[in-house]
C-alpha positions as CSV (number, residue, x, y, z in Angstrom):
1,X,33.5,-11.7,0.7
2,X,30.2,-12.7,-0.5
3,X,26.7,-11.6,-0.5
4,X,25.9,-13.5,2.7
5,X,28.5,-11.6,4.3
6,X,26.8,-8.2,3.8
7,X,25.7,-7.8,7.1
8,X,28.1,-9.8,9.6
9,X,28.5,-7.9,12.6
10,X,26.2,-5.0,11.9
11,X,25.8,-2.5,14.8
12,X,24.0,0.2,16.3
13,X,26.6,2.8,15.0
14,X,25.4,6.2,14.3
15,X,26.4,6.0,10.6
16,X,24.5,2.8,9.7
17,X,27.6,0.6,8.1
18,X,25.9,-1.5,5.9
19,X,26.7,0.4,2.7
20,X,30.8,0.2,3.0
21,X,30.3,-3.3,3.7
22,X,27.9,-3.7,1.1
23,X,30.0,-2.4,-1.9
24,X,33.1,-3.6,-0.8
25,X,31.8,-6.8,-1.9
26,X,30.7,-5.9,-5.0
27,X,27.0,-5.1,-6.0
28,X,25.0,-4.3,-2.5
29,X,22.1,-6.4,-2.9
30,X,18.1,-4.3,-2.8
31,X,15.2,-7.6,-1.1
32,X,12.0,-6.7,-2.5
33,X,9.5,-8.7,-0.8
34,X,5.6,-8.5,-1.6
35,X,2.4,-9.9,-0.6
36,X,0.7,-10.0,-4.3
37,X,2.0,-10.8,-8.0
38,X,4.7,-9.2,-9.9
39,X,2.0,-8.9,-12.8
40,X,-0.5,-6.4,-10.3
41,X,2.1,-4.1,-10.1
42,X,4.4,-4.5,-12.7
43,X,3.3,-0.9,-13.9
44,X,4.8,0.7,-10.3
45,X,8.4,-1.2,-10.7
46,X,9.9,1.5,-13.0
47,X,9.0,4.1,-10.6
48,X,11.1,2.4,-7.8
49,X,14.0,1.8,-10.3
50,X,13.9,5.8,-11.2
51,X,14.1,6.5,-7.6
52,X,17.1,4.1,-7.5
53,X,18.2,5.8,-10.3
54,X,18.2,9.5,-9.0
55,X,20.1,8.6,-6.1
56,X,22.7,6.6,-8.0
57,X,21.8,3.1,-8.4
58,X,21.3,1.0,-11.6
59,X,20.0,-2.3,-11.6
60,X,22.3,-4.9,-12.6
61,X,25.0,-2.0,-13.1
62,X,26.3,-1.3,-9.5
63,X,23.2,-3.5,-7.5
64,X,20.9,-6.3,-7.5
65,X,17.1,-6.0,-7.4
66,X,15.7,-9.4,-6.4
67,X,12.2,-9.9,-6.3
68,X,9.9,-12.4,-3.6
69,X,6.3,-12.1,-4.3
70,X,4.1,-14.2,-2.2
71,X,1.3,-14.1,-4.9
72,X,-1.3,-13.3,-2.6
73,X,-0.4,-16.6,-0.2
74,X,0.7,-14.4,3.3
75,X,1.7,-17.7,5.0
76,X,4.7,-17.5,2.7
77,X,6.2,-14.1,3.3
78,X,8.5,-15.3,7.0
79,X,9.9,-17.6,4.3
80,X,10.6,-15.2,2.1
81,X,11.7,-12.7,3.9
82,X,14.2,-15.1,6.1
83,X,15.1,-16.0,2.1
84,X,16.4,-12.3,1.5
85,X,18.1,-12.0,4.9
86,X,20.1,-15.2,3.8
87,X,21.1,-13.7,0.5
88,X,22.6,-11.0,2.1
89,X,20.3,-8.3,1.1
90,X,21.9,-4.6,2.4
91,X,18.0,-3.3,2.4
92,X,14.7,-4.9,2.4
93,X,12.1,-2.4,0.6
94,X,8.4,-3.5,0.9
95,X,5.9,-0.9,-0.7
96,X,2.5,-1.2,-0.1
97,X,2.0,-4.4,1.5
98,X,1.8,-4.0,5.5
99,X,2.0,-8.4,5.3
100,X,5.4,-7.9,3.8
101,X,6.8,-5.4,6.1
102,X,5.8,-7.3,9.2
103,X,7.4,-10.4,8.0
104,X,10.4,-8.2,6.6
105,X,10.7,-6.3,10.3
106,X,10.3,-10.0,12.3
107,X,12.9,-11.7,10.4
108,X,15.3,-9.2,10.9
109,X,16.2,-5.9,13.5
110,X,19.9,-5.4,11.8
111,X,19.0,-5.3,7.8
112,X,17.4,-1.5,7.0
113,X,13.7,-2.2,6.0
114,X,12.0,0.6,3.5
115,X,8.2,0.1,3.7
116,X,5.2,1.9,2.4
117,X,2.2,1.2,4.5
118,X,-1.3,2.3,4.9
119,X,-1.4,2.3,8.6
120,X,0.1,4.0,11.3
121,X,3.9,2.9,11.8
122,X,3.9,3.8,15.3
123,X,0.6,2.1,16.2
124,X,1.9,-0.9,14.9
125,X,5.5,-1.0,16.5
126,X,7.3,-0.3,13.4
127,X,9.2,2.9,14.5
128,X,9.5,4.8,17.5
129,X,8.7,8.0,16.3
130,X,7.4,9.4,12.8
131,X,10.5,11.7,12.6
132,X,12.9,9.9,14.5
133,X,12.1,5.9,13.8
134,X,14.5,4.6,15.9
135,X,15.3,1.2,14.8
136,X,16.5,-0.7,11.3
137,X,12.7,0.5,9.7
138,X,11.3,3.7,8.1
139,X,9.7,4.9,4.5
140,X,6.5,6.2,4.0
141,X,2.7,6.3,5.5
142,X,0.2,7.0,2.8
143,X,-2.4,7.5,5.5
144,X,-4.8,5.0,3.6
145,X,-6.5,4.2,6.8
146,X,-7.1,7.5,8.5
147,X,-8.5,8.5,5.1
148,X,-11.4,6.3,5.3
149,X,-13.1,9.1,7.0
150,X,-13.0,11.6,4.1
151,X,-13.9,8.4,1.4
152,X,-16.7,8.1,2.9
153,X,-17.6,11.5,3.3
154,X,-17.4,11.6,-0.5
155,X,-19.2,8.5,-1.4
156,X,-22.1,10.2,1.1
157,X,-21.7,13.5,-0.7
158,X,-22.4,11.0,-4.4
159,X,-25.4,9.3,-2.6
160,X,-26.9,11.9,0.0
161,X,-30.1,9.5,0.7
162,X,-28.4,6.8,1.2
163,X,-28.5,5.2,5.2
164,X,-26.2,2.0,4.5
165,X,-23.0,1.8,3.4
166,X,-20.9,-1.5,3.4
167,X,-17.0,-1.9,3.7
168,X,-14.6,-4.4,2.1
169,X,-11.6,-5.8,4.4
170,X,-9.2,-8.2,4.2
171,X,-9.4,-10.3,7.4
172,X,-5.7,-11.7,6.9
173,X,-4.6,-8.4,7.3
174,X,-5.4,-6.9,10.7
175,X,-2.9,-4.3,10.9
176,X,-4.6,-2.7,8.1
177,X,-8.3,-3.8,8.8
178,X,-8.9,-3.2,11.9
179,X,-8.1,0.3,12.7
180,X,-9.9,1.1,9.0
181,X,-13.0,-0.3,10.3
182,X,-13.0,1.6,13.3
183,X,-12.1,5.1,11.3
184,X,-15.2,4.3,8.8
185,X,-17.7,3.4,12.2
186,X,-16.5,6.5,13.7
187,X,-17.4,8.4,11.1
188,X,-20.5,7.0,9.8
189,X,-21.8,7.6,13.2
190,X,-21.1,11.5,13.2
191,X,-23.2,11.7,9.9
192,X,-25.8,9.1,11.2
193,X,-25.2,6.6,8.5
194,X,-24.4,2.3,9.3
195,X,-21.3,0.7,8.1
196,X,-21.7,-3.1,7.5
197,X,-18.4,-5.0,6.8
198,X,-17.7,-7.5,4.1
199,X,-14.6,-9.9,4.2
200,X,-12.6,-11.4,1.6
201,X,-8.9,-12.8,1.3
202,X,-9.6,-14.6,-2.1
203,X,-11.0,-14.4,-5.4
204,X,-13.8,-16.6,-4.3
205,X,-14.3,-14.8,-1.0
206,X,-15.0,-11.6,-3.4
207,X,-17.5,-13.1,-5.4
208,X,-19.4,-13.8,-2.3
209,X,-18.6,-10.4,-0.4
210,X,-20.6,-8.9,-3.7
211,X,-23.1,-11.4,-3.2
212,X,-23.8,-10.5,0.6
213,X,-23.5,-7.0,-0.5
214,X,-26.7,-7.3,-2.9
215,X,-28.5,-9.3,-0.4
216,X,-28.4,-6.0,2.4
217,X,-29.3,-3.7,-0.2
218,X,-26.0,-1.5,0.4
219,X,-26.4,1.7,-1.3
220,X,-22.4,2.5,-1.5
221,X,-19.0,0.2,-1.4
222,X,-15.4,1.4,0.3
223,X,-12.6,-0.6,-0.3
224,X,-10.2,-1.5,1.9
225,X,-6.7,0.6,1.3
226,X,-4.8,-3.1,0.8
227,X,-2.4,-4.6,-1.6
228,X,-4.4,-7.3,-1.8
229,X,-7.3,-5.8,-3.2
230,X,-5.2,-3.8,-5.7
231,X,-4.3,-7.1,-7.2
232,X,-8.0,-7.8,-7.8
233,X,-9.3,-4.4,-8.9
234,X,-10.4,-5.9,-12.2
235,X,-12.0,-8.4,-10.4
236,X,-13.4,-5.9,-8.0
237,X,-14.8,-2.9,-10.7
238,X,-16.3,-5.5,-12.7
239,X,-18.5,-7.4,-9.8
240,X,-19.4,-3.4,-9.1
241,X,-20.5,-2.5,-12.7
242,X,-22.6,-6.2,-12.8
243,X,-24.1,-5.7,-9.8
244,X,-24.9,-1.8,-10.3
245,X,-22.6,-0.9,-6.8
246,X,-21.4,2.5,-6.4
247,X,-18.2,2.1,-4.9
248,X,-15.2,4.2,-4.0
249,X,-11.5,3.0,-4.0
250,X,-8.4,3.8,-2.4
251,X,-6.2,4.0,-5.7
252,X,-6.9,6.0,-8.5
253,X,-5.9,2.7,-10.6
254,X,-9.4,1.3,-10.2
255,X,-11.2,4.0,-11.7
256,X,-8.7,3.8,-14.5
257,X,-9.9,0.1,-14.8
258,X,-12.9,1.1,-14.7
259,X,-13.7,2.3,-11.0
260,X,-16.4,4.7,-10.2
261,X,-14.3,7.2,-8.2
262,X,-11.2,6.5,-6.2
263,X,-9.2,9.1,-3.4
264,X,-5.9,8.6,-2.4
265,X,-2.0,9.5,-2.7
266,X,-0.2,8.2,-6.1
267,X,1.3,4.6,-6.0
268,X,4.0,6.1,-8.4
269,X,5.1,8.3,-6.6
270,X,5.9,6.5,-3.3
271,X,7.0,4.0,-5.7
272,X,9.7,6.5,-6.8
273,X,10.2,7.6,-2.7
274,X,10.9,3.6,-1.6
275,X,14.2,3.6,-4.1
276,X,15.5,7.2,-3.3
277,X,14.9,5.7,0.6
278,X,16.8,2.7,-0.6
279,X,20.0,4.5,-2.2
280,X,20.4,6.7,0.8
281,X,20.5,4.3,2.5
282,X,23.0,2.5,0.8
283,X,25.4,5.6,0.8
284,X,25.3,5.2,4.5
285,X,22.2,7.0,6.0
286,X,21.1,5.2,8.9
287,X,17.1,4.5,9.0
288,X,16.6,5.6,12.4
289,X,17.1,8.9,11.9
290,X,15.9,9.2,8.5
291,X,12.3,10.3,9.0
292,X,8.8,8.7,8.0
293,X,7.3,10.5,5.1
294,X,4.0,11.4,4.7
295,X,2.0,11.7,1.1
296,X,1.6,15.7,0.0
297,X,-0.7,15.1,-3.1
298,X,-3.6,13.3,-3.2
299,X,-5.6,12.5,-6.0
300,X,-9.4,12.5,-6.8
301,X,-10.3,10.8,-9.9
302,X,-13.9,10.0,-11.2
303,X,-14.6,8.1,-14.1
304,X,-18.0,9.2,-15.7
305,X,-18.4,6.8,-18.4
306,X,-18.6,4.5,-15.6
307,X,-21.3,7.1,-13.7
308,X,-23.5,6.8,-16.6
309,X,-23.3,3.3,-16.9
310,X,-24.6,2.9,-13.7
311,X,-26.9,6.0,-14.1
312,X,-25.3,8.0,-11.4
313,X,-25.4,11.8,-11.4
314,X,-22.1,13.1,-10.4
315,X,-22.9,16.7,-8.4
316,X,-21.3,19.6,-10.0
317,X,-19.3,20.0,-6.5
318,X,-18.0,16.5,-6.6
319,X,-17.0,17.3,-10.6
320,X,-15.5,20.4,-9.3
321,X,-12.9,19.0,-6.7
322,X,-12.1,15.8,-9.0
323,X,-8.2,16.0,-10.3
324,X,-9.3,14.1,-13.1
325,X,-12.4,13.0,-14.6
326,X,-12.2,10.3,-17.1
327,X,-14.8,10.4,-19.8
């Protein structure tokens, strides 16, 4: 039997039966399907291969990671993902790109899907339930969207005078964009503030966003909690630090590139969560009972070299609650 055999006649067993299948055949075969660049997160990958590891698996050893990155170009992803199903993959993980696990969950209701996504997997139709998911999907939420609330309340506790504050979303991306938008308007309006919002899908589209942002006079900048945007956070802290824009990020990667402040769970470690997910999986757990996780640490980083660049005083309450300040 080959790979493309993997899953021939899957069913809606109890015990999902893709692993016996799977290794019967040799080396089960682990789709990792993406929306960016292998180069924007190369640094993540060895967290997913040591959470392959703990639960068993080795690259190369006793399965086979193949990668399909869509470098940014969504259109591609059905095509990829329809690619994977061909191969025979026995799981489909997708961290942190809510692009790739659509495409991932349309081409396929059989093959188990591992995803990592900012929204709400039950708003968007992904699982049934956060503890019981019910179908061939589950993973982890990182909550990036309903914590748009609380980044803003922290960019408004940086720049308490401030009465405009802009927002950066990916239009391509609506599962992500639009319910992010309304959390931030919802919120601004409790503390009286506006919320204009800036679109961008490309590195062009960026460079423009920045240049709209200038033009309103914007005293603050949230970004999006995307993949996309990840990929670009050089671009994106250096268009800040020219154009002298506090902003606050989803990732605590920007501020080490250089970011002003960032809030949000650790890519690492849901890294690390997608491949434990994975090998369970491959043992024989079936995804519909195994339970969406949510994040448990969060981190609040703030890079003052950066602070005095721009000549922003950091209050000694926001200093306090930072995890890490990078000086």
């Amino acid at each position: 039997m080959n790979r493309r055999a993997f899953l021939a006649g899957v069913g809606g067993a109890t015990a999902w039966p893709v692993a016996s299948r799977a290794q019967q055949a040799g080396k089960p075969l682990i789709g990792f399907l993406h929306s960016a660049s292998a180069s924007a997160f190369a640094e993540h990958l060895p967290a997913f291969h040591k959470g392959l590891n703990e639960a068993g698996y080795i690259d190369r050893q006793n399965i086979t990671v193949e990668y399909r990155w869509a470098e940014g170009r969504n259109e591609t992803l059905p095509a990829l993902a329809a690619d994977l199903v061909r191969s025979g993959a026995a799981v489909i993980v997708t961290p942190i790109s809510t692009p790739a696990t659509l495409a991932a969950k349309a081409a396929t209701s059989t093959i188990p899907i591992v995803f990592v996504i900012g929204a709400d997997p039950v708003k968007m139709g992904l699982v049934a339930s956060l503890n019981r998911p019910g179908g061939n999907a589950t993973g982890i939420s990182d909550i990036g969207v309903e914590l748009g609330a609380k980044r803003l309340a922290l960019l408004h506790e940086l720049l308490p005078d401030a009465t405009r504050f802009a927002a950066l979303v990916n239009p391509d991306n609506p599962g992500i964009t639009e319910p992010f938008v309304a959390e931030l308007r919802m919120a601004a309006s409790v503390i009286g503030r506006q919320i204009e919002v800036l679109t961008a899908s490309t590195n062009s589209g960026i460079d423009t966003a920045f240049a709209q942002l200038v033009k309103m006079r914007a005293d603050g900048l949230l970004i999006s909690p995307e993949a996309l945007f990840v990929a670009r956070r050089s671009q994106l802290v250096t268009l800040a630090a020219r154009h002298a824009v506090a902003a606050l990020y989803h990732r605590r990667e920007f501020a080490d590139a250089g970011g002003l402040m960032s809030y949000g769970s650790s890519f690492a470690d849901q890294f690390r969560q997608t491949g434990i997910y994975a090998g369970r999986i491959l043992k024989g757990e079936n995804p519909a009972e195994m339970p969406v996780q949510l994040p448990t640490k969060f981190e609040f980083v703030i890079n003052l070299q950066t602070a005095k660049t721009l000549d922003i005083q950091i209050p000694a309450a926001l200093l306090a609650r930072a995890d890490e300040v990078i000086e």
